[in-house]
PAZAMI-7613 format. One record per residue (C-alpha): residue number from 0; chain; x, y, z. Coordinates in nm, 4 decimals, m for minus. Each point is the difference from the previous one (the first is absolute). Example, Ala and Ser with C-alpha at 12.3 -4.5 7.8 and 13.67 -1.06 7.14 Angstrom:
REM residues 2
(atom 0,'A',(1.2300,m0.4500,0.7800))
(atom 1,'A',(0.1370,0.3440,m0.0660))
***
This chain:
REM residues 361
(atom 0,'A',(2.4973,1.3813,2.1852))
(atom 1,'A',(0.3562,0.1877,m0.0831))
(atom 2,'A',(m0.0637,0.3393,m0.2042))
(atom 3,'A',(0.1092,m0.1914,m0.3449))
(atom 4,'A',(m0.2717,m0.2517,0.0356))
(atom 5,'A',(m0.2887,0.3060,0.0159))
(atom 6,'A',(0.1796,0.1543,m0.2796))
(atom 7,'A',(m0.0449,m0.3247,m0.2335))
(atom 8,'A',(m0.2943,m0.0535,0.1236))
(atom 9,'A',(m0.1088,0.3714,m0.0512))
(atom 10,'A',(0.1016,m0.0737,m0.3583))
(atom 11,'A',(m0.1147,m0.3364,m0.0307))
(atom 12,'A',(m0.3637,0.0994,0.1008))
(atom 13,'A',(m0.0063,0.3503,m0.1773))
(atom 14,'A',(0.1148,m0.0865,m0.3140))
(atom 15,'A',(m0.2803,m0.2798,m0.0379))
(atom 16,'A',(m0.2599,0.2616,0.0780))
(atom 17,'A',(0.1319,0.1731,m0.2207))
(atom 18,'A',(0.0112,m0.2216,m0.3048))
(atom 19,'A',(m0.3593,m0.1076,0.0761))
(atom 20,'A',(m0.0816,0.3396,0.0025))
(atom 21,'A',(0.1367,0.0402,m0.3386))
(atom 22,'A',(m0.1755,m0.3026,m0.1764))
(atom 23,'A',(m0.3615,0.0258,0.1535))
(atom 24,'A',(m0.0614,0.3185,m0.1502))
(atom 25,'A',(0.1727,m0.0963,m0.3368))
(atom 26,'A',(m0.3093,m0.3063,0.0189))
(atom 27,'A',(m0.2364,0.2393,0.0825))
(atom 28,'A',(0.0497,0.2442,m0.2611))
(atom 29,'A',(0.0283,m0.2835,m0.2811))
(atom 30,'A',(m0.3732,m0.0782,0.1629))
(atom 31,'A',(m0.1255,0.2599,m0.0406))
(atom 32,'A',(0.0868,0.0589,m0.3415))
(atom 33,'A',(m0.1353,m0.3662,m0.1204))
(atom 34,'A',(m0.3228,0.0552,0.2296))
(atom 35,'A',(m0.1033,0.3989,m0.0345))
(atom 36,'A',(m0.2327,m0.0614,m0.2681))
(atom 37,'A',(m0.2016,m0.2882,0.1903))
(atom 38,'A',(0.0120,0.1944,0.3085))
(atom 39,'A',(m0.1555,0.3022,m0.2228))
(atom 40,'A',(m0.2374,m0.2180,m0.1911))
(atom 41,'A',(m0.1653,m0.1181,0.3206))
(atom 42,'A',(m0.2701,0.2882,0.1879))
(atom 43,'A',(0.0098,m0.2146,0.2976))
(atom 44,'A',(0.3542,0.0541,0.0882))
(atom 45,'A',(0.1205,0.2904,0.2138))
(atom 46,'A',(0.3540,0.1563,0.1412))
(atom 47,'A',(m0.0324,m0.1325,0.2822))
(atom 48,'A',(m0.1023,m0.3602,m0.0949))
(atom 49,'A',(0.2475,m0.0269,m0.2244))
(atom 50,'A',(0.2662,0.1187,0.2647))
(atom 51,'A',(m0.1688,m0.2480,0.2994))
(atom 52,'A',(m0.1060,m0.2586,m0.1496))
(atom 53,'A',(0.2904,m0.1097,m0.3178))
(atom 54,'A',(0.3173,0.2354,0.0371))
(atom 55,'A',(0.0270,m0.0082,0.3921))
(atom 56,'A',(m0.0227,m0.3701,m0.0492))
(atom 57,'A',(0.2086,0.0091,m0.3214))
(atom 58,'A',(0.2681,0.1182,0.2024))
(atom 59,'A',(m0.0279,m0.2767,0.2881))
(atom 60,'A',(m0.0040,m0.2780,m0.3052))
(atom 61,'A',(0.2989,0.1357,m0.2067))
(atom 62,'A',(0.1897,0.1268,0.3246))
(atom 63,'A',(0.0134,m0.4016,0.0967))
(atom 64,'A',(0.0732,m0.1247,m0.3356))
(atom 65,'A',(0.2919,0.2585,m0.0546))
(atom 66,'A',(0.1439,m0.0231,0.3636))
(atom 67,'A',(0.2802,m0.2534,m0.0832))
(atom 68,'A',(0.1330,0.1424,m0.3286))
(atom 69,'A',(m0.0387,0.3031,0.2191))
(atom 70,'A',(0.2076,m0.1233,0.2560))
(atom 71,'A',(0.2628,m0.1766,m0.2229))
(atom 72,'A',(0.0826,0.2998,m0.2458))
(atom 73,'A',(m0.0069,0.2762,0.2631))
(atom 74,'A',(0.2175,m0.2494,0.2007))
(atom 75,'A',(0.2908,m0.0118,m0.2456))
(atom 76,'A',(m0.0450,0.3596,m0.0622))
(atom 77,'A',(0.0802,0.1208,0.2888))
(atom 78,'A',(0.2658,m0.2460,0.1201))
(atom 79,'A',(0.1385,0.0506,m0.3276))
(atom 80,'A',(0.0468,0.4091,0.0856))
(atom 81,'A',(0.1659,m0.1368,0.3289))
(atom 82,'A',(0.2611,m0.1943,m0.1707))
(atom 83,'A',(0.0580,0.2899,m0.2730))
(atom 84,'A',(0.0561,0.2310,0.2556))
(atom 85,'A',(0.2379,m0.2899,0.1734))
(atom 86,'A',(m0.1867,m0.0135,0.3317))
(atom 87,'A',(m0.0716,m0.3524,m0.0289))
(atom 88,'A',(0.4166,m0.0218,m0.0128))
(atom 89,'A',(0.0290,0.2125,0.3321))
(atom 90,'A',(m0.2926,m0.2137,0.1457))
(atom 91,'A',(0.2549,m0.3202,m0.0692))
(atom 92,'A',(0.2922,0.1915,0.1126))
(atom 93,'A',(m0.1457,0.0472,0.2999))
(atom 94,'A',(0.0008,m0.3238,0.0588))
(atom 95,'A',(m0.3720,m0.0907,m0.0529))
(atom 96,'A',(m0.0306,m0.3550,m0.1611))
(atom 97,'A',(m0.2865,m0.0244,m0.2767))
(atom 98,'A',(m0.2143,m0.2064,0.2118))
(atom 99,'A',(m0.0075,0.2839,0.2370))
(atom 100,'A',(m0.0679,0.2500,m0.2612))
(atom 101,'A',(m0.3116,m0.1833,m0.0968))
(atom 102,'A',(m0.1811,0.0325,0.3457))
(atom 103,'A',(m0.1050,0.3570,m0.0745))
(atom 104,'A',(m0.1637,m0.1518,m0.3368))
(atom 105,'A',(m0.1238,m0.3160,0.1762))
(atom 106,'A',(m0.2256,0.2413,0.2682))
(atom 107,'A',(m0.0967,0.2067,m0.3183))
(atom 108,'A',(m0.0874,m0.3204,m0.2120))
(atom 109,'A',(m0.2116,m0.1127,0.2868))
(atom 110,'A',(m0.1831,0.2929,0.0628))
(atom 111,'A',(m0.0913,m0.0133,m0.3732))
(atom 112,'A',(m0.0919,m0.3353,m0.0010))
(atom 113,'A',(m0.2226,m0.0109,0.3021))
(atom 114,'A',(m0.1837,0.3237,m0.1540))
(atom 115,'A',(m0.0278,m0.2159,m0.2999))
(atom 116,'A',(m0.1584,m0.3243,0.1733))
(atom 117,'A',(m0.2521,0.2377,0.1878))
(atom 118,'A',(m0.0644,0.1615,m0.3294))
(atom 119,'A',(m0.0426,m0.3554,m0.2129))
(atom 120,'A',(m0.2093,m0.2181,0.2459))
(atom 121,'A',(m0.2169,0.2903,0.1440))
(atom 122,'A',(m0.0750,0.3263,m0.1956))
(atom 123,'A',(0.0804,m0.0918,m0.3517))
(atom 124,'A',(m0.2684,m0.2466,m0.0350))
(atom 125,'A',(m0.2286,0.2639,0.0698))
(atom 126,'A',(0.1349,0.2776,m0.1797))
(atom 127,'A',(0.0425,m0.2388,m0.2668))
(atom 128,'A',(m0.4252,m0.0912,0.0310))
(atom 129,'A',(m0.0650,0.4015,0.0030))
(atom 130,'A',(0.2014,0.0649,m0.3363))
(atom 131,'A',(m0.1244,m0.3385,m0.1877))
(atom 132,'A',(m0.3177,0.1116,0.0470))
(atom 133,'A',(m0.0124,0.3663,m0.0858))
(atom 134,'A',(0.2221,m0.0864,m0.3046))
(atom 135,'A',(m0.2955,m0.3115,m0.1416))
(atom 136,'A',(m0.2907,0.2781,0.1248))
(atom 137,'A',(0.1281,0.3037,m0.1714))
(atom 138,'A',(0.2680,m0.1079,m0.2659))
(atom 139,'A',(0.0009,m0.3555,m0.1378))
(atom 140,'A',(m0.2050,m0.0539,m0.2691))
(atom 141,'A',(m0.0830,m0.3459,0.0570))
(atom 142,'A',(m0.2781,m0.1238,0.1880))
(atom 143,'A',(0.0381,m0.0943,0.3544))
(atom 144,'A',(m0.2171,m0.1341,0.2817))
(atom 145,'A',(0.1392,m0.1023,0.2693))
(atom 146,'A',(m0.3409,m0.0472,0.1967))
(atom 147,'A',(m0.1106,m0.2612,m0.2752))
(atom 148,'A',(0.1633,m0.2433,m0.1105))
(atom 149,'A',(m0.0693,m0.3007,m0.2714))
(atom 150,'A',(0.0934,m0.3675,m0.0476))
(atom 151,'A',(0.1571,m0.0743,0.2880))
(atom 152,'A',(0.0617,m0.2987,0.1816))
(atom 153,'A',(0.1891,m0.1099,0.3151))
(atom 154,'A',(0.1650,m0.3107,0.1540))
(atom 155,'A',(m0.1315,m0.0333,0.3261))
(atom 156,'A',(0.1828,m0.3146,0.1005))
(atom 157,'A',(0.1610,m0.2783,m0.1553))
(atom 158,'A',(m0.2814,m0.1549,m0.1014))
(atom 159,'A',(m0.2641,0.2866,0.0145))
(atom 160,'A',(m0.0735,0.2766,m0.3118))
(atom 161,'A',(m0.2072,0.2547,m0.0234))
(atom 162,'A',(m0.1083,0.2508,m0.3144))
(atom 163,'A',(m0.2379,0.2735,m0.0703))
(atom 164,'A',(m0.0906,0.1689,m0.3552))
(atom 165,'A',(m0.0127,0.3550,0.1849))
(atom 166,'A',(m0.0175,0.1564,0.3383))
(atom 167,'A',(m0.0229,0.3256,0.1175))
(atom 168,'A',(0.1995,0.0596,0.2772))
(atom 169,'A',(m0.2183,0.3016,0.1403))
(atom 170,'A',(m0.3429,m0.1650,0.0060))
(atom 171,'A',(0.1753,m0.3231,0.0787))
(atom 172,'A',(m0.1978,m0.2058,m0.2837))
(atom 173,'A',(0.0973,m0.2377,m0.2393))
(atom 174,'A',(m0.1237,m0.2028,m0.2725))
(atom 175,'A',(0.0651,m0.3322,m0.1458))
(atom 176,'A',(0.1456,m0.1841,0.2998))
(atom 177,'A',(0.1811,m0.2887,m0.0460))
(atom 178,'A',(0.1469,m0.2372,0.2821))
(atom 179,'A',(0.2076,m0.3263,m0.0671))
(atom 180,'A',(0.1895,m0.2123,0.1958))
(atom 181,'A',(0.2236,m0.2762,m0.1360))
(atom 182,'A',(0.1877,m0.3735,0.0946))
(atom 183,'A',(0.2944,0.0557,m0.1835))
(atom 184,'A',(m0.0940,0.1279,m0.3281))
(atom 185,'A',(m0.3477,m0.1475,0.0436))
(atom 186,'A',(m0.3559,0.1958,0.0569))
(atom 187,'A',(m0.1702,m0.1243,0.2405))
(atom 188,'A',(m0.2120,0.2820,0.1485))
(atom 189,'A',(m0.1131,0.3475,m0.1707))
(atom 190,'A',(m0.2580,0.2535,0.1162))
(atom 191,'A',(m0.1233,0.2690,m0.2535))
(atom 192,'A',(m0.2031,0.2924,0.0495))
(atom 193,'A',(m0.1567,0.2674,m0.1866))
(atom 194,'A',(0.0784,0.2707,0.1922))
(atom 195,'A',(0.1443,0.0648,0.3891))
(atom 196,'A',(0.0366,0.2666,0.2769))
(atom 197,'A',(0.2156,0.0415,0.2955))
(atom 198,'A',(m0.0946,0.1175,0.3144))
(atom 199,'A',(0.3533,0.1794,0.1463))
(atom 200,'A',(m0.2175,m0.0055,0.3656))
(atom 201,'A',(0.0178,m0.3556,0.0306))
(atom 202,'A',(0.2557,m0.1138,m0.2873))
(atom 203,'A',(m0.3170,m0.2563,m0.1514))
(atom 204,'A',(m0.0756,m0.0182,m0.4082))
(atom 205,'A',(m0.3318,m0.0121,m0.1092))
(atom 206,'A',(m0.0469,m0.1765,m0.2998))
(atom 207,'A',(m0.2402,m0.0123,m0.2243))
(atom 208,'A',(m0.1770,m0.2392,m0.2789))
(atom 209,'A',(0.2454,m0.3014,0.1216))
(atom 210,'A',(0.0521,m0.2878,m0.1824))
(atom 211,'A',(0.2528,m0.2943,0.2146))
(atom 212,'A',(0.1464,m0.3297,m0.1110))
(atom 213,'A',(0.2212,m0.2476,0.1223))
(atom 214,'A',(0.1302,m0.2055,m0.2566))
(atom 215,'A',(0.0151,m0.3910,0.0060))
(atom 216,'A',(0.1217,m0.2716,m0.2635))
(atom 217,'A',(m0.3530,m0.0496,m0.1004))
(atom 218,'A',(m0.2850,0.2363,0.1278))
(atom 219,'A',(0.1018,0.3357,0.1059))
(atom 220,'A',(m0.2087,0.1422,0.3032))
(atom 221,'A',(m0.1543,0.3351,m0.1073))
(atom 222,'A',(m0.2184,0.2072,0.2378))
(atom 223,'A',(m0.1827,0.3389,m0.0864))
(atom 224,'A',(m0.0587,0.2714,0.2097))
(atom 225,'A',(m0.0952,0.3835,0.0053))
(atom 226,'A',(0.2137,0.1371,0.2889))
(atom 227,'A',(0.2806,m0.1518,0.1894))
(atom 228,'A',(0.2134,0.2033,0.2780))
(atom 229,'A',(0.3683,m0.1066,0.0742))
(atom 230,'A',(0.2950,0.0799,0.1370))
(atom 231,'A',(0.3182,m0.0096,m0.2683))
(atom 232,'A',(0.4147,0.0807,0.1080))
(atom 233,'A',(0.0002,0.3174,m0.1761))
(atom 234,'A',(m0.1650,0.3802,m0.0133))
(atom 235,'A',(m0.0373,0.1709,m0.3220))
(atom 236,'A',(0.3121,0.2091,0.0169))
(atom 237,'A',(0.2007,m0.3447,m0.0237))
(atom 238,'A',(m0.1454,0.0198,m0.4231))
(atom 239,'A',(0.1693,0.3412,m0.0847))
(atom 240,'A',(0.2920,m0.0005,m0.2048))
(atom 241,'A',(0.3163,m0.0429,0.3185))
(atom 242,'A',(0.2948,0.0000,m0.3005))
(atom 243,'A',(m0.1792,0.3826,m0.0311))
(atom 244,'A',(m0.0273,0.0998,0.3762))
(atom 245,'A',(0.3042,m0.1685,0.1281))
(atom 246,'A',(0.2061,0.3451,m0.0125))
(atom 247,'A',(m0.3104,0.1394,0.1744))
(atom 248,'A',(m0.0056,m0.2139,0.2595))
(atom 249,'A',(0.2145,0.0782,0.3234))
(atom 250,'A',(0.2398,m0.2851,0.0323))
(atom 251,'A',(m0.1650,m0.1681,0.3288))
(atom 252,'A',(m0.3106,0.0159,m0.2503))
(atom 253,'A',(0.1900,m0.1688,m0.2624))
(atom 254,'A',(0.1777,m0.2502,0.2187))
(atom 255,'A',(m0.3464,m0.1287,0.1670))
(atom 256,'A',(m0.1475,m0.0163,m0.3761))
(atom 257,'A',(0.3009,m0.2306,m0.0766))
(atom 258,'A',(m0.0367,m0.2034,0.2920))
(atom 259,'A',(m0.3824,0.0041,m0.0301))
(atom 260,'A',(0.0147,m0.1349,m0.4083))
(atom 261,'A',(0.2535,m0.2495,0.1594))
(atom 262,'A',(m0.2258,m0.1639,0.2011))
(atom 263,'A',(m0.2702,0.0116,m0.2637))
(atom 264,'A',(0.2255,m0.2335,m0.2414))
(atom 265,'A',(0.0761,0.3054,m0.2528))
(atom 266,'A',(0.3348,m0.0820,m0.2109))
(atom 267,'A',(0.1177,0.2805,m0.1690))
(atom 268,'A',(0.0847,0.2774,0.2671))
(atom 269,'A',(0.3511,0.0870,m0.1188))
(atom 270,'A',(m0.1127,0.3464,m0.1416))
(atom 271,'A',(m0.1339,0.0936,0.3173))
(atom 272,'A',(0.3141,m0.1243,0.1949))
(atom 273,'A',(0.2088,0.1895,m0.2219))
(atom 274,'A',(m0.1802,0.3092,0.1035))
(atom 275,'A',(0.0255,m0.0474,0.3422))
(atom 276,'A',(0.3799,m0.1119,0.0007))
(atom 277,'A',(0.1091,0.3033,m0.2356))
(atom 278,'A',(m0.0735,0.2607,0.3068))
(atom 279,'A',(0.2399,m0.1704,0.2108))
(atom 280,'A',(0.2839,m0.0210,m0.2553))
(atom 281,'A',(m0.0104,0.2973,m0.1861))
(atom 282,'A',(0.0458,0.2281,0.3751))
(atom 283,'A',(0.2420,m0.2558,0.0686))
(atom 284,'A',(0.2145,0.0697,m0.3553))
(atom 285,'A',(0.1155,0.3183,0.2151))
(atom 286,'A',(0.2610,m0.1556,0.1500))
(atom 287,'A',(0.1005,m0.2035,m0.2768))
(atom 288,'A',(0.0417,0.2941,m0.2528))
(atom 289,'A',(0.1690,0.2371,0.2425))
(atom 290,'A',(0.2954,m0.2302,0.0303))
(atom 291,'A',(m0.0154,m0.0010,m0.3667))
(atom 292,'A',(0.0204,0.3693,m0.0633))
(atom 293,'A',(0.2584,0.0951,0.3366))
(atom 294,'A',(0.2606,m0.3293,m0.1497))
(atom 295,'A',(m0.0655,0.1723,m0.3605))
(atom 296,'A',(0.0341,0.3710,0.1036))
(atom 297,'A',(0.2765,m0.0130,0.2695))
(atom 298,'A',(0.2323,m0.0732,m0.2383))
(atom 299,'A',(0.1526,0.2337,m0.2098))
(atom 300,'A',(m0.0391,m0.0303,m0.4039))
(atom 301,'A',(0.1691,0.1846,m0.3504))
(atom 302,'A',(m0.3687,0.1578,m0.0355))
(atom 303,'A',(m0.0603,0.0739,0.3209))
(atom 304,'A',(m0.3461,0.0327,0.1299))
(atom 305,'A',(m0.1768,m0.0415,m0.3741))
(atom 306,'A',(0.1166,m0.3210,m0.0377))
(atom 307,'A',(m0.1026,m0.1105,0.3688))
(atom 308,'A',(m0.3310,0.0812,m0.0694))
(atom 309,'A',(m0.0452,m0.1407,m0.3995))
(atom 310,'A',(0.1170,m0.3384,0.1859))
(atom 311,'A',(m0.2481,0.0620,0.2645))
(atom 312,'A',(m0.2702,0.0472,m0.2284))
(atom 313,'A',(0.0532,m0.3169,m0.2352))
(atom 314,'A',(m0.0015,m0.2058,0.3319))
(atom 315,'A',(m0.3405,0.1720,0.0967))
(atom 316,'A',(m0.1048,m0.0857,m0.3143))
(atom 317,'A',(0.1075,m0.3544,0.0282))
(atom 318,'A',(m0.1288,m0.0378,0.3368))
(atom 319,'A',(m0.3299,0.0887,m0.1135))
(atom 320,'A',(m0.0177,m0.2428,m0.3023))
(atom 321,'A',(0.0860,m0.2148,0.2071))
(atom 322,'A',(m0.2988,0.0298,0.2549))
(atom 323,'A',(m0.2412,0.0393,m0.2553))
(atom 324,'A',(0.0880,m0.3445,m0.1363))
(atom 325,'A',(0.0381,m0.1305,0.3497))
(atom 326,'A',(m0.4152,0.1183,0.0089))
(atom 327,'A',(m0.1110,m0.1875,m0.2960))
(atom 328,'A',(0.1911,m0.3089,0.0589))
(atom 329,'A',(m0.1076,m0.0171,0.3717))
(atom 330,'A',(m0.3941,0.0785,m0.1364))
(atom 331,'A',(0.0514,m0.2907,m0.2113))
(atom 332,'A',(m0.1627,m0.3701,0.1764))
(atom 333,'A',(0.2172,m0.2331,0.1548))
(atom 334,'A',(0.3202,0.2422,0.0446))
(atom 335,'A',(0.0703,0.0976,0.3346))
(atom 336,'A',(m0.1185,0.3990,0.0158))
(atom 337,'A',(0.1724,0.0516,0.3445))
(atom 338,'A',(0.3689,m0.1142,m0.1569))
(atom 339,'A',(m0.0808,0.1721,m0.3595))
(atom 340,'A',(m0.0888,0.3481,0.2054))
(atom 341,'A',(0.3327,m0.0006,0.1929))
(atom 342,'A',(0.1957,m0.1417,m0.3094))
(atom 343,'A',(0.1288,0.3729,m0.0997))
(atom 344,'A',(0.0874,0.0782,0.3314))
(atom 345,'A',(0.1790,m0.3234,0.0378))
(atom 346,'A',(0.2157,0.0783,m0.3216))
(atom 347,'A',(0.0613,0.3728,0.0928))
(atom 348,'A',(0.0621,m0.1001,0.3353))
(atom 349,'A',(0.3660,m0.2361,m0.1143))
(atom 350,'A',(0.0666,0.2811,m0.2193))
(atom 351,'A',(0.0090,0.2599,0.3044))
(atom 352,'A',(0.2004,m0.2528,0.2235))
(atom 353,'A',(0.2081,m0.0391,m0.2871))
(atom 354,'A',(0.0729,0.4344,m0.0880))
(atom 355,'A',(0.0038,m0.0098,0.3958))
(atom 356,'A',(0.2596,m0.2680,0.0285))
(atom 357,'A',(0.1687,0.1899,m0.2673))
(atom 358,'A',(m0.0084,0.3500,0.1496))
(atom 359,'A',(0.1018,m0.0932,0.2977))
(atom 360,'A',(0.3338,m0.0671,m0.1014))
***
C-alpha cells in the first residue's frame, strides 16, 4: 500500500469516527433531556442501571442507525478539504487515474461495511432486546407483557389452525383451545378445550375438559373427554408477537423462524423478511454512498466545500426516504420484500456509476 493510500485511508477512517463521535452524544444529550424526569420519577432506577442497561445500549442502537449518514457526510467533508487545498489536482497530476484513487476508499468502505454486517446480524439484535426492554419496564406508560399474551392464533399448516383466548408463556398454560383443520374452506375436524399445559421435557400438551368433532354432511361425530395428551408442530414461544421480536432476534434466529412459518403454510412473512434483508443492505450502502460523496467532492465547486456537503445532505436525506418507503412497501403482502429492500440501493447505485462515469473524465 503506497504512502498516499494510508494517508486517504487515515482520513477516510478518522474522519468517520469522528463524525459519529459528534452525533451520538448530540442523541444522547437530547435523551436525556426528554427522559430525566422518568428516570427521576422511578426509585427503582440507579446510575449505574441507567448507564448498563439503556445508554451503553443506546449508543450500540443509534451508532448503527447513524453509521451511513456518518460515513457519507464525513466522506465529502474531508475529500472536499483535499480538493480545496488542490491535492486531489496533484494526486491527478501525478498521474493517478480516479479508479485508482478510489482503492484507498474501497479498503476503508469495506472495513466499515463488514463492521456494520457483524454489528446488524449479531450484536444489535441483542442490544436492541436490552434497550426495548428497560425502556417498556421503566419508561413507557403503556402496558406491556411480553410473558402473556391474548387472542392469538397460528397457522400450523395449510390446512391446520390453532387459537387460544390466553396463555402465559411462563407457566406454559392456556385457556380456551381451539384446533381446526379444513378441505379447502371447509371444517371438517375441530378439537376444543378448556384449558391446556405444556410439558417443555417432552414437548406433549395436556388438555383439559375436551370436546372433538368431525364433521359430516349429516351427523357430525362428537366425542367427550376429560384429558387428552398430544403432540402438536409448535412450542409456546411460536404464539408471541414475531413482528415485535424480529429486531431481537439474531438473524440465524430470524432466518430459521422464516423458514420454520414456511413450512407451517404461514402467508404473510414479508415484515419479517424485510428485517432480515435490511442488515445486509444497509452495511452494504457503504460502498454505494462513498462513490457518491468522492465523484461529488473531488471536484471543485464556486462554494467550495459548503456546497459539497448541502448536496450531500439532501441525497442522505433522499436516500433515506427512500428506504423507509422501500420498508413499508416490501412489509406489504404479495410484493417481493427482498427486491423492495434493495430498491434504494439499486437507484443510488446508477446514480454513483453515473457521478463516477462523470468524474472520471
Amino acid at each position: 500500500m503506497r504512502i498516499l493510500d494510508l494517508y486517504i485511508l487515515k482520513k477516510y477512517l478518522g474522519s468517520f469516527v469522528f463524525t459519529l463521535l459528534i452525533l451520538v452524544p448530540i442523541a444522547i444529550a437530547i435523551d436525556i433531556s426528554e427522559k430525566v424526569d422518568k428516570f427521576l420519577r422511578n426509585s427503582e432506577l440507579t446510575i449505574d442501571l441507567i448507564i448498563k442497561d439503556y445508554y451503553v445500549n443506546f449508543i450500540v442502537y443509534y451508532a448503527n442507525t447513524f453509521m451511513p449518514l456518518a460515513l457519507f457526510i464525513s466522506t465529502i467533508f474531508f475529500t472536499s478539504k483535499l480538493t480545496a487545498n488542490t491535492e486531489v489536482i496533484a494526486i491527478h497530476s501525478a498521474k493517478i487515474s480516479f479508479t485508482r484513487f478510489l482503492k484507498p476508499y474501497f479498503i476503508g468502505a469495506s472495513i466499515v461495511t463488514v463492521f456494520a454486517l457483524m454489528m446488524n446480524h449479531f450484536i444489535v439484535p441483542h442490544s436492541n432486546k436490552v434497550f426495548q426492554e428497560f425502556k417498556r419496564t421503566y419508561i413507557s406508560t403503556k402496558f406491556f407483557n411480553n410473558t402473556y399474551v391474548i387472542d392469538v392464533n397460528l397457522q400450523l399448516s395449510e390446512t391446520d389452525y390453532i387459537f387460544f383466548r390466553n396463555f402465559n408463556l411462563e407457566t406454559n398454560k392456556g385457556y380456551d383451545f381451539s384446533f381446526e383443520r379444513f378441505n379447502g374452506n371447509k371444517l371438517i375436524y375441530k378439537i376444543q378445550a378448556e384449558h391446556a399445559s405444556w410439558n417443555p421435557a417432552d414437548s406433549l400438551f395436556t388438555f383439559y375438559n375436551i370436546k372433538k368433532r368431525k364433521l359430516k354432511a349429516v351427523n357430525d361425530d362428537l366425542v367427550v373427554s376429560s384429558q387428552f395428551d398430544t403432540i402438536f408442530n409448535f412450542v409456546p414461544s411460536d404464539l408471541q408477537n414475531i413482528d415485535f421480536i424480529a429486531k431481537d432476534m439474531p438473524s440465524h434466529k430470524l432466518y430459521d423462524y422464516i423458514e420454520t412459518s414456511k413450512k407451517r403454510g404461514q402467508k404473510n412473512l414479508n415484515t419479517h423478511q424485510v428485517e432480515l434483508y435490511k442488515r445486509t443492505s444497509l452495511p452494504i450502502s457503504s460502498f454505494i454512498l462513498t462513490i457518491i460523496a468522492v465523484s461529488l467532492a473531488s471536484r471543485k465547486r464556486r462554494g467550495g466545500t459548503g456546497i459539497n456537503l448541502a448536496i450531500g445532505i439532501a441525497l442522505m436525506f433522499v436516500y433515506v426516504f427512500f428506504m423507509k418507503i422501500a420498508e413499508v412497501m416490501g412489509a406489504v403482502a404479495g410484493t417481493n420484500s427482498f427486491l423492495m429492500v434493495w430498491f434504494p440501493n439499486i437507484v443510488f447505485g446508477i446514480l454513483a456509476y453515473y457521478l463516477y462515469r462523470n468524474a472520471k473524465k
